[in-house]
C-alpha positions as CSV (number, residue, x, y, z in Angstrom):
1,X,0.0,0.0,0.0
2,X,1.4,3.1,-1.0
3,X,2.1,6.0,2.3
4,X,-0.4,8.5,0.5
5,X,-3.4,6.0,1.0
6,X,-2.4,4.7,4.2
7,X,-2.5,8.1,5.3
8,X,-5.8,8.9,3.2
9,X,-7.1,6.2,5.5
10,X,-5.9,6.7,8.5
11,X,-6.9,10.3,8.6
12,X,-10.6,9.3,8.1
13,X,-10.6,6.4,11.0
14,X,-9.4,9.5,13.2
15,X,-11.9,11.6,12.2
16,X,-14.1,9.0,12.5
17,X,-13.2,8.0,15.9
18,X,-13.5,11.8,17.1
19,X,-16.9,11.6,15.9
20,X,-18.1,8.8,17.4
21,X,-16.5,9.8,21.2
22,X,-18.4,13.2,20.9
23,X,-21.5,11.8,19.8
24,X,-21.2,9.4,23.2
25,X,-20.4,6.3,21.9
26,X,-18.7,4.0,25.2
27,X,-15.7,2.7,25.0
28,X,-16.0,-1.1,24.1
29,X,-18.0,0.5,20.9
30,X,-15.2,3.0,19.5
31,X,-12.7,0.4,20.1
32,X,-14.7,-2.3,18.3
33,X,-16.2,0.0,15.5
34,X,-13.0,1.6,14.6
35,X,-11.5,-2.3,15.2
36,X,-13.8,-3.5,12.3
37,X,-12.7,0.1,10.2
38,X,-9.7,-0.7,10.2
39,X,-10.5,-4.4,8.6
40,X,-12.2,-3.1,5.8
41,X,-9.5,-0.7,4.7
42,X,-6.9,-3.4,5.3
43,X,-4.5,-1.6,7.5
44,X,-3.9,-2.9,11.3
45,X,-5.5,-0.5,13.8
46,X,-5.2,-0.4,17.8
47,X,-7.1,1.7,19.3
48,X,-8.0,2.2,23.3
49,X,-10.7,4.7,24.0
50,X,-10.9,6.8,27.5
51,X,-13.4,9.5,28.5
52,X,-11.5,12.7,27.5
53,X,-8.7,10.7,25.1
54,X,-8.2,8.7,21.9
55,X,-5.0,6.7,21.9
56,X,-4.4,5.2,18.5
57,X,-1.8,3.9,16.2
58,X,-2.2,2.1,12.4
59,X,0.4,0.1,10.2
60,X,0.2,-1.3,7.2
61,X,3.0,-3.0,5.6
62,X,6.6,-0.8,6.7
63,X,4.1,2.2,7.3
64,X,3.2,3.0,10.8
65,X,1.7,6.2,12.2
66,X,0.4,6.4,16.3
67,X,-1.8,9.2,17.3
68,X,-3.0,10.8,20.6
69,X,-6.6,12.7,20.2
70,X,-8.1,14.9,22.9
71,X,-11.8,15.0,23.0
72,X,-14.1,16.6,24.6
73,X,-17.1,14.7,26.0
74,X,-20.8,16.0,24.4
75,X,-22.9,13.3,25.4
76,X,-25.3,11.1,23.7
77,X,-26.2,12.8,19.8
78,X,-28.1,9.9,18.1
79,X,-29.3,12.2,15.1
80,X,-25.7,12.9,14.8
81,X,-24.4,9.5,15.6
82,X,-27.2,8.1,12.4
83,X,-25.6,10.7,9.8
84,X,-21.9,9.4,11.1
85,X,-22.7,6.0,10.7
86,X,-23.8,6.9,6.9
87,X,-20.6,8.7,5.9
88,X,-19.1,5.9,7.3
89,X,-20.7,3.3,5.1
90,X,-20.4,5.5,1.9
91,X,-16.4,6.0,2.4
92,X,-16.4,2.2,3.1
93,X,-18.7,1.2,-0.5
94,X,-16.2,3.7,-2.4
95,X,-19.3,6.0,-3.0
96,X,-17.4,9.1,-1.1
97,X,-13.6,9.5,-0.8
98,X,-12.1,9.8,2.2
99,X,-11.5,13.9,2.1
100,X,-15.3,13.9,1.1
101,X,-15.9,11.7,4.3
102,X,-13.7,13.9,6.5
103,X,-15.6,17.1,5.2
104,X,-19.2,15.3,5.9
105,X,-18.0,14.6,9.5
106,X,-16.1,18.1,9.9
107,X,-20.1,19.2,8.6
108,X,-22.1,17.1,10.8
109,X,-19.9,17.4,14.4
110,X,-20.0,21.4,13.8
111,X,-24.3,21.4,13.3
112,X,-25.5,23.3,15.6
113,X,-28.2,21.3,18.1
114,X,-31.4,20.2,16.7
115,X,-33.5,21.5,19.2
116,X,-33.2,24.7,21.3
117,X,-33.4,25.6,24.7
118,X,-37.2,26.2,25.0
119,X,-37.9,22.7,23.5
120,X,-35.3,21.2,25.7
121,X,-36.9,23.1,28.5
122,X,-40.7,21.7,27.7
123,X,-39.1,18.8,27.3
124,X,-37.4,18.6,30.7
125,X,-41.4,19.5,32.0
126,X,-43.0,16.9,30.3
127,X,-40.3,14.1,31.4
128,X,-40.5,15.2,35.2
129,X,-44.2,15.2,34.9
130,X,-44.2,11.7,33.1
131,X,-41.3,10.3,35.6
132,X,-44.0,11.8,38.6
133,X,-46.5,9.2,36.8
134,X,-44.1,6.6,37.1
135,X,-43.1,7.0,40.9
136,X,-46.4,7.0,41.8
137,X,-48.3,10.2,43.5
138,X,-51.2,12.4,43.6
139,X,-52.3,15.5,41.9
140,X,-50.7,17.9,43.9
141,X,-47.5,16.1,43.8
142,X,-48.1,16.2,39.6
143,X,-48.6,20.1,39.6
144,X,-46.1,20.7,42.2
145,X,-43.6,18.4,40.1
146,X,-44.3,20.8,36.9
147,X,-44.0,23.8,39.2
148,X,-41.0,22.8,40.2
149,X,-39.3,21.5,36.7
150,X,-40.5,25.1,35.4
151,X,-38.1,27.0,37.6
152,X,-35.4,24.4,37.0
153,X,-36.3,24.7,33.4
154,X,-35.7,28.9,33.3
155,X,-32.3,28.3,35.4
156,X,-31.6,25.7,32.5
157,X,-32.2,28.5,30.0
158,X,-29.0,30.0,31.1
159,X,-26.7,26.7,31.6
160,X,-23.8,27.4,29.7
161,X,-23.5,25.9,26.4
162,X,-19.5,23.9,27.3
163,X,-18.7,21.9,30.0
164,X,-16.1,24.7,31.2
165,X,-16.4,27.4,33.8
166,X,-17.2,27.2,37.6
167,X,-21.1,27.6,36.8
168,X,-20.9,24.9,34.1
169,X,-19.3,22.4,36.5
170,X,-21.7,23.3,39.4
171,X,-24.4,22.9,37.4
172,X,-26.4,19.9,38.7
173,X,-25.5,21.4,42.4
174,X,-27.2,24.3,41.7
175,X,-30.7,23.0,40.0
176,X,-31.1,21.1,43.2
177,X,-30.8,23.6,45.2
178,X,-33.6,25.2,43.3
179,X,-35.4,22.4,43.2
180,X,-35.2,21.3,47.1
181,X,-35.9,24.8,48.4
182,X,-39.0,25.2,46.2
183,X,-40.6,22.1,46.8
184,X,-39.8,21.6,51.0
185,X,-41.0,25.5,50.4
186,X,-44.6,24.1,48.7
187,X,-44.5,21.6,51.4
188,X,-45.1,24.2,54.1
189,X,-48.2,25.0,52.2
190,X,-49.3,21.6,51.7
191,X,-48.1,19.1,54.1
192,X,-49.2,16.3,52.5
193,X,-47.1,16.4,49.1
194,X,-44.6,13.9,49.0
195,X,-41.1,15.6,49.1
196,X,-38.8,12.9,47.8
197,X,-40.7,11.9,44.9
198,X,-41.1,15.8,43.9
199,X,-37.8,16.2,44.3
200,X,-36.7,12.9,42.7
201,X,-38.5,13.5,39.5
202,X,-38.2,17.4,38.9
203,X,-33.6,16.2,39.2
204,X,-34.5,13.1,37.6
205,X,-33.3,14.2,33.6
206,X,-29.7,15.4,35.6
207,X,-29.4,11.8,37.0
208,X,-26.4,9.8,35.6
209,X,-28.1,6.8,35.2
210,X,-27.4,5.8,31.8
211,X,-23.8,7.3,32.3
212,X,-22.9,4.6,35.3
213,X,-24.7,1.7,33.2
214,X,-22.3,2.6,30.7
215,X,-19.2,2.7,33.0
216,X,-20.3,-1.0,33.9
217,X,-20.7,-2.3,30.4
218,X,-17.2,-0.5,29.7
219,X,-15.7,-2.4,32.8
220,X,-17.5,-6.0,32.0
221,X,-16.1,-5.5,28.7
222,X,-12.6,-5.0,30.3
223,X,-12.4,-1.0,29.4
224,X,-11.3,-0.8,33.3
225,X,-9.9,2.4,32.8
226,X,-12.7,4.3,30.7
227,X,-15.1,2.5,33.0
228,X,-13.8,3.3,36.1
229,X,-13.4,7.3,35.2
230,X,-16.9,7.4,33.7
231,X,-18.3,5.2,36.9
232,X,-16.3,8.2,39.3
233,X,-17.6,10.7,36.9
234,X,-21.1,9.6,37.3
235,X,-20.6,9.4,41.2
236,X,-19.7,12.8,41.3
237,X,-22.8,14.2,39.6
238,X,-24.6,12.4,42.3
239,X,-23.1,13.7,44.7
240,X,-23.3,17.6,43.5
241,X,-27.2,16.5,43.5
242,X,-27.3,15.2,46.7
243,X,-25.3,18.0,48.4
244,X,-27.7,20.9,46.6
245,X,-30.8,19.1,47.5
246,X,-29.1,19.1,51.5
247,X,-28.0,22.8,51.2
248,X,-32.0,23.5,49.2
249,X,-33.6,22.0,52.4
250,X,-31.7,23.7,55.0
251,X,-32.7,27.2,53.3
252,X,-36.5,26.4,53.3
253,X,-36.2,25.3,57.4
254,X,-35.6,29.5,57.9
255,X,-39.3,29.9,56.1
256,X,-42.4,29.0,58.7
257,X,-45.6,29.7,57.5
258,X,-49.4,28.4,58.3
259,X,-50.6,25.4,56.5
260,X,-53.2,24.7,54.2
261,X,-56.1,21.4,55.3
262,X,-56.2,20.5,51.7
263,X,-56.1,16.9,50.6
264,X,-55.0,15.7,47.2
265,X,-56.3,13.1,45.1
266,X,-55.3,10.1,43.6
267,X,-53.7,10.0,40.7
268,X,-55.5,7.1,38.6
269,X,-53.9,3.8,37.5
270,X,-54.6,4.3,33.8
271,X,-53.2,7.6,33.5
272,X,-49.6,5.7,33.5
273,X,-50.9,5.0,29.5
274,X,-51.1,8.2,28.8
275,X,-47.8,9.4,30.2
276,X,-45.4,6.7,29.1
277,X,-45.8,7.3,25.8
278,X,-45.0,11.3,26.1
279,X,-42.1,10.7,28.3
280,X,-41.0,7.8,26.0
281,X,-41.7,10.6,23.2
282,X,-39.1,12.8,25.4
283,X,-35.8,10.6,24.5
284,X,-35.8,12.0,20.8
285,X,-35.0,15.5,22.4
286,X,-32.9,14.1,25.7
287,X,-30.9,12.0,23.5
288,X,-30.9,15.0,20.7
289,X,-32.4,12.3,17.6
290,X,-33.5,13.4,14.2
291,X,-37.4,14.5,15.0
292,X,-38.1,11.7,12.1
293,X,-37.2,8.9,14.7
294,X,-39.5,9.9,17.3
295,X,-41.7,6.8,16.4
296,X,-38.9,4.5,17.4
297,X,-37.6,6.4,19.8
298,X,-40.9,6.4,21.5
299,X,-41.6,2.7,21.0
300,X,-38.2,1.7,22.4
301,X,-39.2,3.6,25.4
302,X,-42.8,2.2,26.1
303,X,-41.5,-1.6,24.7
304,X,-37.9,-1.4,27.0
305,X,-40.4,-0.3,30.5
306,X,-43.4,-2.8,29.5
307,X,-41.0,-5.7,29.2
308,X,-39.2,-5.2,32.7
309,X,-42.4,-4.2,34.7
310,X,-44.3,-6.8,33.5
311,X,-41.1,-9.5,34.3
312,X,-40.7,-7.2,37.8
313,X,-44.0,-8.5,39.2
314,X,-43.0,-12.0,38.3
315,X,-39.9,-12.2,39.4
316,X,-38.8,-9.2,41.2
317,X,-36.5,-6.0,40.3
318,X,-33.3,-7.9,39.6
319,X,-34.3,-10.4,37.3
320,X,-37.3,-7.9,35.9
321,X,-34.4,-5.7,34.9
322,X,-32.0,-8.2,33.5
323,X,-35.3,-9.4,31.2
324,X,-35.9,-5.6,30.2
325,X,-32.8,-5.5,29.0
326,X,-32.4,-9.0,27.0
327,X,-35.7,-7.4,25.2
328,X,-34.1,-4.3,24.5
329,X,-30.6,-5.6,23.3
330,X,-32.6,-8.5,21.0
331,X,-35.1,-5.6,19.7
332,X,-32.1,-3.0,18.9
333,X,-30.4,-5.5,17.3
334,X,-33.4,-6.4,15.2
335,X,-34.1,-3.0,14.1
336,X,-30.3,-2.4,13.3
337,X,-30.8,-4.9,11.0
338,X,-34.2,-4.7,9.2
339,X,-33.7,-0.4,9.0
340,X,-29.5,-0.6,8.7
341,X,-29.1,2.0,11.1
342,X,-27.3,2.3,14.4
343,X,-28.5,-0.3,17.3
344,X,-28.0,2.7,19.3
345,X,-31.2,4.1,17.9
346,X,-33.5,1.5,19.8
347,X,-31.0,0.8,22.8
348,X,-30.2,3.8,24.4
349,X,-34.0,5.3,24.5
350,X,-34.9,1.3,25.7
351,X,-33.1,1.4,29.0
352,X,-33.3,5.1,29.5
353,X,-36.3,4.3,31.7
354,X,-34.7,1.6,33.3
355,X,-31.3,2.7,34.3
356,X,-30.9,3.1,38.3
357,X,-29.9,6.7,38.8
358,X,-32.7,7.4,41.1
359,X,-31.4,4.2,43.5
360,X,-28.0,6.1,43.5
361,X,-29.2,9.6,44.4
362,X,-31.7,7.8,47.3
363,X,-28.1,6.2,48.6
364,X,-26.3,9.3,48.9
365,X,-29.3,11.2,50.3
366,X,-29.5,8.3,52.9
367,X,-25.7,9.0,53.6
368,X,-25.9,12.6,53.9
369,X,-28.6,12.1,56.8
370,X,-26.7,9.4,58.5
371,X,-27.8,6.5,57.7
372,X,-25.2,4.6,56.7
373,X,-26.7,1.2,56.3
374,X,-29.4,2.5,54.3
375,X,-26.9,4.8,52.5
376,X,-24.6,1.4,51.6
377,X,-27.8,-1.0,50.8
378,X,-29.2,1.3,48.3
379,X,-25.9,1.8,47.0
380,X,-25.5,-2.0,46.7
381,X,-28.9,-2.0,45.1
382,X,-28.0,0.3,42.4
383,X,-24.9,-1.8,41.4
384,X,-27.0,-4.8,41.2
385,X,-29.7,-3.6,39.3
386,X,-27.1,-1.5,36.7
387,X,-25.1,-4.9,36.6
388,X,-28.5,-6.9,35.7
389,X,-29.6,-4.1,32.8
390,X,-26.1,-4.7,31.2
391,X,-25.8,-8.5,31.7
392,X,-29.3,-8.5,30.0
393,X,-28.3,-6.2,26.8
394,X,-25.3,-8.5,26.3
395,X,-27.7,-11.5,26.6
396,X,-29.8,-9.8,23.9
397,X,-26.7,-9.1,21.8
398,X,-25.7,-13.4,22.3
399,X,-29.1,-14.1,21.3
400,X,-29.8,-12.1,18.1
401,X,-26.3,-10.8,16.6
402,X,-25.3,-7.3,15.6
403,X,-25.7,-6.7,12.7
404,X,-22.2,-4.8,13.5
405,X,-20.3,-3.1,15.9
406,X,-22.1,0.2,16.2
């Protein structure tokens, strides 16, 4: 192979592995993805993937060239994840070049997001409202819960745009601040809301779930170091939530005011159809999608949470989890094929209702009020469930192939 196309091709696997790290693909995925790449072109690639980092180095006959890529982390971007996985498979069928392919990618990581800030903020309302639904509650829980997520939602109009600066890093601390003080504020008023599960849903789109399932897979999969930083990464985020909603509550104890003898009622059982859809519907602007997936995105969604509730009351949370996620792994893999699109499409809105990040915030919570055992069971509870949700997607993955490794 002559240097000019090595180099051809190993400047698009770069570009290609950039673009797949800021979309927020995990580890074991770049690695494999960029693995099979590197087959295709027929030159020998190695590549190890960590959260802010690409290490990488290619040869090909006497030709060798190693690299060292910082990236910044943007979170999940499936509508920009689908058009990378195109370029990708025109560069690879010789229907673009690679400087063509490079351009594409320089075009579609640059795009500005799909959906602005008021969307993302209704958005954020209808999820807190839906995730109120799902936690069970009564109406004035529900109203206080879209009370609440409205004054997170007008701090969220002004959360910088990067993940740099003292306000961006202290982000999540200070939404729960905002969102403890107001609702133990409302609870003054009316006694006989249910504090936790206000607070729980109205924090509950800032709560790493999905970003500590993805730190196990990345460790099961033997990415111990990726793994490990995203798992402490994820930790931390819990804990800037925990500490705001401490420092929230200890503001509101300075307000004492007279009580209202109002009671609430029920919230009925079949109202749970009509908001799991629309907070199924709420991944295609969480996870930033093309607005034409929103049909998948929602049935993902509804089809990941049916499966595990339904296998929960059989066989409790553990093993209704591990099932959810078999269903969701099979199913993504299923649609990757019959649509030849990204797995990630199906998967990541299929567990989004699943992962445990609420378990982890109710651990730390318990540890910042002294309870240690409680703190350390609930922690232990988290683990197990997050370890169940990606032992079941792997299942899944055993059980109906990929069609590859995206």
């Amino acid at each position: 192979m002559q240097r000019d196309q090595f180099l051809r091709r190993v400047k698009f696997v770069l570009k290609f592995g950039k673009a797949l790290h800021s979309v927020g693909s995990p580890a074991h995925t770049i690695e494999a993805t960029l693995q099979d790449m590197c087959q295709l072109l027929k030159i020998k690639g190695d590549i190890v993937s960590l959260p802010t980092a690409l290490f990488t180095s290619f040869s090909a006959g006497d030709e060798e060239v190693s690299r060292i890529q910082r990236v910044l982390p943007m979170g999940v971007n499936l509508g920009k994840l689908s058009k990378v996985d195109a370029v990708a498979r025109d560069v690879i069928n010789e229907t673009s070049t690679y400087e063509e392919g490079s351009e594409r990618l320089d075009i579609i990581l640059n795009e500005p997001d799909v959906y602005g800030r008021f969307v993302r903020v209704l958005c954020f309302i209808l999820s807190a409202a839906g995730f109120m639904v799902l936690f069970g509650g009564n109406w004035g829980d529900f109203f206080a819960t879209i009370f609440v997520a409205c004054l997170i939602g007008i701090v969220a109009l002004f959360q910088p745009k990067d993940a740099i600066g003292l306000v961006a890093q202290m982000f999540e601390a200070i939404v729960a601040i905002v969102a403890s003080f107001s609702t133990y504020f409302l609870h003054k008023f009316f006694p006989t809301l249910n504090v936790g599960v206000i607070i729980l849903s109205s924090l509950i789109i800032f709560m790493p779930g999905l970003f500590i399932t993805i730190a196990i897979s990345e460790i099961a999969t033997q990415n111990l170091t990726s793994g490990t930083s995203r798992l402490m990464g994820g930790i931390m985020i819990l804990l800037k939530l925990t500490f705001g909603v401490f420092i929230g509550a200890k503001f509101a104890t300075l307000f004492i005011f007279e009580p209202f003898a109002f009671t609430f009622g029920a919230i009925p059982s079949w109202f749970i159809f009509i908001s799991l859809p629309i907070t199924a519907l709420m991944s295609t602007v969480i996870f930033r999608a093309s607005e034409y997936d929103w049909f998948w995105i929602t049935i993902a969604g509804v089809f990941g949470f049916s499966c595990s509730k339904i296998a929960t009351i059989y066989f409790g949370p553990e093993l209704g989890i591990l099932f959810g996620g078999v269903c969701v792994g099979g199913m993504s893999n299923i649609f990757a094929r019959f649509k030849d699109r990204p797995s990630s499409l199906f998967q990541f809105p299929g567990i989004i209702l699943l992962v445990p990040g609420s378990i982890g915030y109710r651990s730390l919570n318990a540890l910042f009020e002294r309870d240690v055992i409680g703190g350390l069971t609930t922690a232990f509870s988290m683990l197990s469930l997050a370890t169940a949700l990606v032992v079941g997607i792997f299942l899944g993955n055993i059980l109906i192939r990929p069609r590859r490794s995206l």
